[in-house]
FIRO-693076 format. One line per 4 residues: number of its first residue (from 1); their letters; for each residue z, x negated, y negated of N, C-alpha, C, CB. Coordinates in Angstrom, 1 decimal. Glycine has a CB too. Layout:
<lodos>
NUM> a> Z X Y Z X Y Z X Y Z X Y  ...
</lodos>
This chain:
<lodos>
1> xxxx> 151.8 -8.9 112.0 150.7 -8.1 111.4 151.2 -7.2 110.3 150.1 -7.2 112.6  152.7 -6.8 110.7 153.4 -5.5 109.4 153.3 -6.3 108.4 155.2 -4.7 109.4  153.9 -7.4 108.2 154.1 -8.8 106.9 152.6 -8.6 106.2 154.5 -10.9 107.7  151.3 -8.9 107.0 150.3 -9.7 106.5 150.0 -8.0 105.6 148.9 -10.6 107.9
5> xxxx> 149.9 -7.1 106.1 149.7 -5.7 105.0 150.9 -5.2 104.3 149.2 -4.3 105.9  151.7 -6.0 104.6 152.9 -5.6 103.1 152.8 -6.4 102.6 154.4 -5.5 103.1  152.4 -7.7 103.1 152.0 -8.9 101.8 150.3 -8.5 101.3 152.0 -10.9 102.8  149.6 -7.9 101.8 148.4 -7.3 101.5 148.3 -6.3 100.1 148.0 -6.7 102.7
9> xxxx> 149.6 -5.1 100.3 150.0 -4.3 99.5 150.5 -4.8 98.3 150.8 -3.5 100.1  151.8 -5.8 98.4 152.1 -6.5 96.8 150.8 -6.8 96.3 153.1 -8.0 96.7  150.1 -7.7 96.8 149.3 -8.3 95.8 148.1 -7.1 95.6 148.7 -9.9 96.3  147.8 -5.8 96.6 147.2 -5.1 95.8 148.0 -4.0 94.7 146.5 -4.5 96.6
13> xxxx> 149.4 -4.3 94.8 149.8 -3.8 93.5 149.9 -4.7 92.6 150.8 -3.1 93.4  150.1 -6.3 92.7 150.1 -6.8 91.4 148.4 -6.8 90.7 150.8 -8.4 91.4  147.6 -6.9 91.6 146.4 -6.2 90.6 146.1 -5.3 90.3 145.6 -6.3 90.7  146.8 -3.8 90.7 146.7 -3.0 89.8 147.5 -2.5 88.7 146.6 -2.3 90.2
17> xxxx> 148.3 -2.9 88.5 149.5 -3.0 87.4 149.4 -4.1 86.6 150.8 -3.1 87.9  149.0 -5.7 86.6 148.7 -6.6 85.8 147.6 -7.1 85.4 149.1 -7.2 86.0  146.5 -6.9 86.4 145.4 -7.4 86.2 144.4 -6.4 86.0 145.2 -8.1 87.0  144.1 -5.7 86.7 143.2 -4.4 86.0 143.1 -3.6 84.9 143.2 -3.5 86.5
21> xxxx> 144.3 -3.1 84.5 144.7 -2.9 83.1 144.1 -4.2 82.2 146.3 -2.7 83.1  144.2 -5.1 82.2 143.8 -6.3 81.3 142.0 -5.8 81.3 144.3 -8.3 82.1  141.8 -5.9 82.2 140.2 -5.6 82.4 139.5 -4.4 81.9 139.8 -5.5 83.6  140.3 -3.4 82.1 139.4 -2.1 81.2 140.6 -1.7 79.6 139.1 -0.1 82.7
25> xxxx> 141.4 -2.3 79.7 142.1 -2.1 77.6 140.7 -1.9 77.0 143.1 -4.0 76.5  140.9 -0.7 76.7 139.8 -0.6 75.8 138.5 0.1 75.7 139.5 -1.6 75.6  138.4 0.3 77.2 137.1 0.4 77.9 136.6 2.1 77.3 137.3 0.2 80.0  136.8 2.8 77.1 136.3 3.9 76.1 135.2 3.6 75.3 137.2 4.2 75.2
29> xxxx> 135.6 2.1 74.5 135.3 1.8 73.5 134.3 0.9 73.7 136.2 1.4 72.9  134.4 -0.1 74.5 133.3 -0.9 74.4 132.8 -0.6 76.3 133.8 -2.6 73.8  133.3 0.4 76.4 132.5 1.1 77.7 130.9 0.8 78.7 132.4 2.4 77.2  130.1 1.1 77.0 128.8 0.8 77.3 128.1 -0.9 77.2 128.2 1.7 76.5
33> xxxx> 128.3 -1.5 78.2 127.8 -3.0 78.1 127.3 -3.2 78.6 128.3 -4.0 78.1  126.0 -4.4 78.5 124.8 -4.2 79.3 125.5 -4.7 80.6 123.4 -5.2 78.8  124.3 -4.9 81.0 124.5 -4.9 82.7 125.1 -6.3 83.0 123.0 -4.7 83.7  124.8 -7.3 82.7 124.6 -8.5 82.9 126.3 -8.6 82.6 123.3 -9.3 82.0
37> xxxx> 127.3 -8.1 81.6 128.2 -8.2 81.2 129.5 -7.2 82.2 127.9 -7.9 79.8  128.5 -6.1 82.1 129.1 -5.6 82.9 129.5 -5.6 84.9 128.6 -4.9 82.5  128.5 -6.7 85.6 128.4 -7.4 86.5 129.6 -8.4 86.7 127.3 -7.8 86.5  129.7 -9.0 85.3 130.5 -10.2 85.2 132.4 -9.7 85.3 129.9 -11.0 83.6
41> xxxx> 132.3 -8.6 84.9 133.7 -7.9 84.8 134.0 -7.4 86.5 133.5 -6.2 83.7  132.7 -6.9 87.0 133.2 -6.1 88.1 133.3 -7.2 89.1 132.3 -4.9 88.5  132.7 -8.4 88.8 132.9 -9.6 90.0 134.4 -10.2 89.5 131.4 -10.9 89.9  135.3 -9.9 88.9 136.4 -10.4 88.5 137.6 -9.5 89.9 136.7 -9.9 86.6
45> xxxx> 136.8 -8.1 89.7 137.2 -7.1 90.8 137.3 -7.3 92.4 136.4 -6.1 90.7  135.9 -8.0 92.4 135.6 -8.6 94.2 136.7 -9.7 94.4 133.7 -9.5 94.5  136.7 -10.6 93.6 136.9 -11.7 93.7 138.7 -11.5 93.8 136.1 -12.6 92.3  139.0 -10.9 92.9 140.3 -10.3 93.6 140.3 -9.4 95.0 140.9 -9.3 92.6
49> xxxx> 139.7 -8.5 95.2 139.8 -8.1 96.6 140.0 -8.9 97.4 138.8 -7.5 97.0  138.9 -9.8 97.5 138.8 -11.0 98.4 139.9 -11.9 98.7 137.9 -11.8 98.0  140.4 -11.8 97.4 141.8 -12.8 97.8 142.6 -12.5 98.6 142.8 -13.1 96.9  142.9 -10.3 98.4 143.8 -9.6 98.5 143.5 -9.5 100.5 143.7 -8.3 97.4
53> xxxx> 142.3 -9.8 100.3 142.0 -9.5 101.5 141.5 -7.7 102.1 143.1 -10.0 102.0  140.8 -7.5 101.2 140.9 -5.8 101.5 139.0 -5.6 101.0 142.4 -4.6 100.1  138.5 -4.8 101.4 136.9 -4.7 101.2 137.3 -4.1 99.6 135.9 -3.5 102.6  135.8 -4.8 99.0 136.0 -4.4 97.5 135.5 -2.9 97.7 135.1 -5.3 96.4
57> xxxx> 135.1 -2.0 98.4 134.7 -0.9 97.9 135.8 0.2 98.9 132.9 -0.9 98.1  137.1 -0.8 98.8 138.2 0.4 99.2 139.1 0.8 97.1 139.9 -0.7 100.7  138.3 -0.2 96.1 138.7 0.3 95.0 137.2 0.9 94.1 139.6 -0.9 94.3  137.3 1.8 93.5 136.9 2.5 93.0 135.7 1.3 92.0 138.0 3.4 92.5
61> xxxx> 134.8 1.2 91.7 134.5 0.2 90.3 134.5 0.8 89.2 133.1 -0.5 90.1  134.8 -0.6 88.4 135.2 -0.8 87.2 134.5 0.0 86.4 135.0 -1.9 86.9  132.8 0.2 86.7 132.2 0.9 85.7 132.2 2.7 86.0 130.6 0.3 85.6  132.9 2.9 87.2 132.9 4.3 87.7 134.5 4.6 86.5 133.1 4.4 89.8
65> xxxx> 135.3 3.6 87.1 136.6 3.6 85.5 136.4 4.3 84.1 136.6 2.0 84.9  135.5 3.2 83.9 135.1 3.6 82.6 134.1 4.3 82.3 135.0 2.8 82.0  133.7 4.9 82.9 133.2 6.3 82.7 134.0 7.4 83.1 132.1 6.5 83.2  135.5 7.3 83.6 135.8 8.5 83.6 137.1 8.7 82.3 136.2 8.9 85.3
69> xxxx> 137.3 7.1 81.9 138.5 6.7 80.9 137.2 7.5 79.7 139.1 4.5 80.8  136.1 7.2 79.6 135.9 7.5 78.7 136.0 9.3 77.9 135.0 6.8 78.9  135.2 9.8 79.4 135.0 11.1 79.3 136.7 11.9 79.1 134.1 11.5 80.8  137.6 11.2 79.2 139.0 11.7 78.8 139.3 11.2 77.7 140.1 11.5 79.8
73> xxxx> 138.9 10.2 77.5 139.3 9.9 76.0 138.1 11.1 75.2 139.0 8.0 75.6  136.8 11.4 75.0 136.2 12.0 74.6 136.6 13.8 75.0 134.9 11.3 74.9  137.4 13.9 75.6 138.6 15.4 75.8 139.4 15.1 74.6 139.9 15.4 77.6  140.2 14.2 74.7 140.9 13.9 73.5 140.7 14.1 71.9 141.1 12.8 73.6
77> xxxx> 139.2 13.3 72.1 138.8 13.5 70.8 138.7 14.9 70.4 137.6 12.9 70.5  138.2 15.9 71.4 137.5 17.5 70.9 138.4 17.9 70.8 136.6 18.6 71.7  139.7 17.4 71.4 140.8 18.6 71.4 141.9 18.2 70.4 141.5 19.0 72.9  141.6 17.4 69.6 142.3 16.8 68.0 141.7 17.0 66.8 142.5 15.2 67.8
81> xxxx> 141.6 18.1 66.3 141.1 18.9 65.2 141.3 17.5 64.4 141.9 20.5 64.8  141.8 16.6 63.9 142.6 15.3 63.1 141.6 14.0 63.3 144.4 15.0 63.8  140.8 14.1 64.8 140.7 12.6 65.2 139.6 12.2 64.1 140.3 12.4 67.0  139.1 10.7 64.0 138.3 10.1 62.7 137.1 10.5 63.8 138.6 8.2 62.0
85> xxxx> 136.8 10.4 65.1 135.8 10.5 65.4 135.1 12.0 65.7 135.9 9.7 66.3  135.5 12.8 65.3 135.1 14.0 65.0 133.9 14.7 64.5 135.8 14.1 64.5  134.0 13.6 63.2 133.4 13.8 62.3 131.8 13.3 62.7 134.1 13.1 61.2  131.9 12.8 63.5 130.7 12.1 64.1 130.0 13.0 65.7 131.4 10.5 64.4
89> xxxx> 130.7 14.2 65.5 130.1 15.2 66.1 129.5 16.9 66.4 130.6 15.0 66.5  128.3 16.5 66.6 127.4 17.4 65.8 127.3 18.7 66.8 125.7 16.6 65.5  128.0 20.0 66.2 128.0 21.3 67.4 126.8 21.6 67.4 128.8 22.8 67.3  126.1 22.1 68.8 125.2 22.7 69.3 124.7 24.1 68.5 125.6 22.9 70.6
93> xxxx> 123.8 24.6 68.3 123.6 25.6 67.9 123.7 26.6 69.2 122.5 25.5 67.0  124.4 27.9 68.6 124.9 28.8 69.3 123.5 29.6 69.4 126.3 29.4 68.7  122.6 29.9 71.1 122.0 31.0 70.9 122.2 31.8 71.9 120.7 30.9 70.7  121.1 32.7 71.6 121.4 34.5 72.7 120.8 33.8 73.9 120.2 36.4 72.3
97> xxxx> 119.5 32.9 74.2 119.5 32.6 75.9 120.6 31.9 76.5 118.3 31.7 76.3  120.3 32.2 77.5 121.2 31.3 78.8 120.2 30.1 78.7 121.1 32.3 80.8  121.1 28.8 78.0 120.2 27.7 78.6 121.3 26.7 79.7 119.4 26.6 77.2  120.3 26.0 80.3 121.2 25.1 81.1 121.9 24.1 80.9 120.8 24.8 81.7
101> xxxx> 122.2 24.0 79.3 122.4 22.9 78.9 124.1 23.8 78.1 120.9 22.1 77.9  124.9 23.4 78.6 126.6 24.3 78.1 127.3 23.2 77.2 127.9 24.6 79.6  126.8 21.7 76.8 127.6 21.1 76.0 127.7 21.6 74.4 127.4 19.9 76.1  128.6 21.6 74.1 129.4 22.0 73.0 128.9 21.6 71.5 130.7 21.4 73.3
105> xxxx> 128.5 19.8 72.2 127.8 19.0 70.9 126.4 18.8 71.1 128.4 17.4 70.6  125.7 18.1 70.4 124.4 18.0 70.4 124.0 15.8 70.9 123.8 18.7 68.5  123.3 15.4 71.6 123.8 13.9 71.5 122.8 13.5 70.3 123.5 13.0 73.2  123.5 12.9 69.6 122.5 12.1 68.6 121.8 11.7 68.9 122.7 11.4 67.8
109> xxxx> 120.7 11.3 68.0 120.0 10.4 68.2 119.7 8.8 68.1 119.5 10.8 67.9  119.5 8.3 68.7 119.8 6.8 68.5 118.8 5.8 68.6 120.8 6.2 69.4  118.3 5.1 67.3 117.2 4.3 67.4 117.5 3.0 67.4 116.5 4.5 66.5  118.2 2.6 67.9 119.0 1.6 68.6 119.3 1.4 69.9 119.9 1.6 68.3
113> xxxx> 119.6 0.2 71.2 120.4 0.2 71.9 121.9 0.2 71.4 120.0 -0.7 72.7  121.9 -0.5 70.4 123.4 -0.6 70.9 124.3 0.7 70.2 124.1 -2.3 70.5  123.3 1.3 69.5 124.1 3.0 68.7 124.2 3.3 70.2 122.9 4.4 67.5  123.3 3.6 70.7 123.0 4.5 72.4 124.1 4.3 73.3 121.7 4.0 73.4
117> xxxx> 125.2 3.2 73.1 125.8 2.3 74.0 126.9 3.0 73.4 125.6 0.7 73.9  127.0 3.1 72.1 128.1 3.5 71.8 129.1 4.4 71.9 127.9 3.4 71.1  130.6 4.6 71.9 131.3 5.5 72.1 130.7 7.1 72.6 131.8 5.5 70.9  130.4 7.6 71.4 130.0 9.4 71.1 128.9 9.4 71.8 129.7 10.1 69.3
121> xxxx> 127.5 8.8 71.5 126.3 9.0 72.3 126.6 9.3 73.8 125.5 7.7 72.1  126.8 7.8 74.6 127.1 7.0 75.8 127.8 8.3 76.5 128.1 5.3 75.7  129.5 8.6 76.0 129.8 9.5 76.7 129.6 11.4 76.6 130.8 9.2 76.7  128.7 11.5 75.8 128.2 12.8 75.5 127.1 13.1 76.6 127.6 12.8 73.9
125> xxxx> 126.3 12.0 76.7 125.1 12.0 77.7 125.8 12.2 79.1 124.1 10.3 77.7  127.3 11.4 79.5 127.7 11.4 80.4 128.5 12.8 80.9 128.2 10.3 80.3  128.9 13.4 79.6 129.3 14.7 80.3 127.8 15.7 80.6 130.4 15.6 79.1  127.2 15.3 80.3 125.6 16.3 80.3 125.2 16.0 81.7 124.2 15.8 79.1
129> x> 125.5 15.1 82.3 125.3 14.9 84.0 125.4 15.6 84.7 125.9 14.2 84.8
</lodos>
């Protein structure tokens, strides 16, 4: 029984060190993907559990991931006076009420899905949660 959960443990560290990393590189960036795409990623996740032998919802999902990779990458950006995406963010106007709304930027507007999807929008809405 000790063997079958230390042999349980390697292979849940070789998927988190080789194979999950392959799966969200990047995920900031192309973070927002429809569903249908995004289903297809997170069944890459089960399908490893399953092997590993461990319930898939003893790991966190993929899209919970990337939404929190993103909202730190979007820390990054505010706090790099330098970064290119900067420029692409619009401050709130400062007033005298108390509103309930404390973000910093304003979310653009987007007449598009896939602007809405994108980087700055997607995780601007997501700190406003």
């Amino acid at each position: 029984m000790l063997e079958l959960l230390w042999t349980n443990f390697k292979f849940l560290q070789i998927y988190t060190t080789l194979i999950r990393p392959v799966l969200e590189y990047g995920s900031p960036v192309w973070g927002g993907l429809p569903r249908g795409l995004s289903d297809e990623v997170e069944k890459v996740q089960k399908t490893c559990c399953r092997i590993i032998g461990i319930p898939s919802d003893q790991l966190p999902t993929l899209e919970k991931r990337r939404r929190e990779a993103s909202v730190r990458e979007f820390g990054r950006v505010v706090a790099d006076e330098t970064h290119p995406c900067r420029h692409f963010l619009v401050k709130s106007g400062d007033t005298k009420y108390d509103l309930r709304q404390t973000s910093a930027y304003k979310v653009p507007l987007s007449r598009t899905e896939r602007h809405e999807q994108s980087f700055c929008p997607r995780t601007l809405k997501l700190m406003q949660q």
